[in-house]
N, C-alpha and C positions, 0 to 999 in steps of 0.2 A: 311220553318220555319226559326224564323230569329235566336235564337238561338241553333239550330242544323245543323250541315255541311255535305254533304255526304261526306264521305272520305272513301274511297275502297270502294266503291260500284259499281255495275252496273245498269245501268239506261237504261231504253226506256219509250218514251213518251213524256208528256212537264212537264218539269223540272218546270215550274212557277205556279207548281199548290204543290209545294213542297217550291219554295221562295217567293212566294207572297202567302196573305193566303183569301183562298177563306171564301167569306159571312160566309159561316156555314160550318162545317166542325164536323163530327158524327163518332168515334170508333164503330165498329162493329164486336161485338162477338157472338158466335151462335155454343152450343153443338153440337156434334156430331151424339147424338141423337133428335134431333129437327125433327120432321116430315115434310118436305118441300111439298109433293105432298096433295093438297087440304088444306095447311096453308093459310088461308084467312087473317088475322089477319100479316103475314110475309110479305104475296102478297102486302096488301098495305101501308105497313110503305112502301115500297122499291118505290114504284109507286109514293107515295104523294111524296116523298125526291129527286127521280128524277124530278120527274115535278116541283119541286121548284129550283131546280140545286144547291140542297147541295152536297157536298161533303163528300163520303163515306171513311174510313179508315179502313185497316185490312190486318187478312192474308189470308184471303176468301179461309181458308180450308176446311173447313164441307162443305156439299152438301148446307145448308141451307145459309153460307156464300156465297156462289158462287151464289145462288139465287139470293139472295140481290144484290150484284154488276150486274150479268147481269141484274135485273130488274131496278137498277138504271140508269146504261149506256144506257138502250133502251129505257127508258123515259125522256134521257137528261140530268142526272147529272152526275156528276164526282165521279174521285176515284182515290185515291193511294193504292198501292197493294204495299204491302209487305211479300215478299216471302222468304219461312226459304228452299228455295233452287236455283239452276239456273234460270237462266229465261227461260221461256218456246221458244221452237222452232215453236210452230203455238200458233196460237189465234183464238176464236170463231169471226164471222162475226158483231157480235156485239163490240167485243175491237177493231176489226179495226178498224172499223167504228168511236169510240170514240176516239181512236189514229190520226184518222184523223179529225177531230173536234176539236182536243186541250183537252179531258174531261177525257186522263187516264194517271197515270204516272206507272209504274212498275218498283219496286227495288230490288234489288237483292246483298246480302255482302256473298252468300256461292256459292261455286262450285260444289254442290253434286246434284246426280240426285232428289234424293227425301228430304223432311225434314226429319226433325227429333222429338223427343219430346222436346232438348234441343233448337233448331231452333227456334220452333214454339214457343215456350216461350220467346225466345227472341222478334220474332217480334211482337206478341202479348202485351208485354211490351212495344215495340217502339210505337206501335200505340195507346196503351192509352196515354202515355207519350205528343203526340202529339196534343190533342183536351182536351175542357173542355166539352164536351159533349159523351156521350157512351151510347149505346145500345144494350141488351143482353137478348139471348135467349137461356132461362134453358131448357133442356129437363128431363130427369128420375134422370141425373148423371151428374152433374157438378164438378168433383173432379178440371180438368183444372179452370175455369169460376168465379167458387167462390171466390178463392183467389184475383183475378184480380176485380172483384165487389165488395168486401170488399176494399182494397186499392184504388179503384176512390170513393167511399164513404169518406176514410180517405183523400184522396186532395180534397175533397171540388167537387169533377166534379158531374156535374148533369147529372145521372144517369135512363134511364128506362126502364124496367124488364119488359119482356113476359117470360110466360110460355108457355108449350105445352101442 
């Protein structure tokens, strides 16, 4: 990003997919309640978006987030990850894989094992903050979701909503 710096952060991956800005580049938010096993409709935004090699953005905590990013990575697209804790000690065979391609970055500004709810709002802020483009998936209860869908509404970012 060319107006945002990392400072205290920690990083793994390639850094130039955070200073150079890739083609497309898509926020990604996704309830907790989202039903991920037999969402047809999740399966293939994540598949089309890989195969075009947009780039994904998020904290890819919900099960249904983590979907998305591995289905992106394994069909070829990228992604920054933003993590509202340490960086992980393993990674699935898929982020290698993408680590080693050039197609993931992973950041990390806390030293705690797990998020938090205050974390997670941060980075979920950072990563709309980042893209004029977002995408989001309501499930039953959006209390997190809403707020952050209402405010890329209010900047102007184009915005589009699945339900479950």
């Amino acid at each position: 990003m060319k107006k945002m710096k990392l400072i205290g952060t920690k990083c793994e991956g390639n850094l130039r997919l955070w200073t150079t800005i890739p083609a497309t580049r898509i926020s990604v938010f996704a309830s907790q309640t989202v039903n991920v096993h037999g969402n047809y409709q999740l399966e293939q935004w994540a598949v089309e978006h890989g195969r075009l090699r947009h780039c994904v953005i998020g904290t890819f905590h919900s099960d249904a987030e983590r979907e998305i990013l591995n289905l992106v990575l394994a069909n070829g697209g990228k992604a920054v990850w933003f993590r509202g804790c340490r960086l992980p000690f393993q990674y699935t065979d898929v982020h290698l894989q993408a680590f080693l391609d050039g197609r993931l970055l992973v950041i990390s500004c806390f030293n705690r094992k797990h998020h938090t709810e205050a974390t997670a709002r941060f980075c979920a802020h950072w990563a709309a903050m980042c893209t004029d483009h977002h995408a989001y998936w309501f499930g039953f209860k959006s209390d997190f979701l809403t707020p952050m869908c209402q405010k890329a509404f209010a900047w102007g970012k184009h915005v589009e909503i699945y339900e479950d």
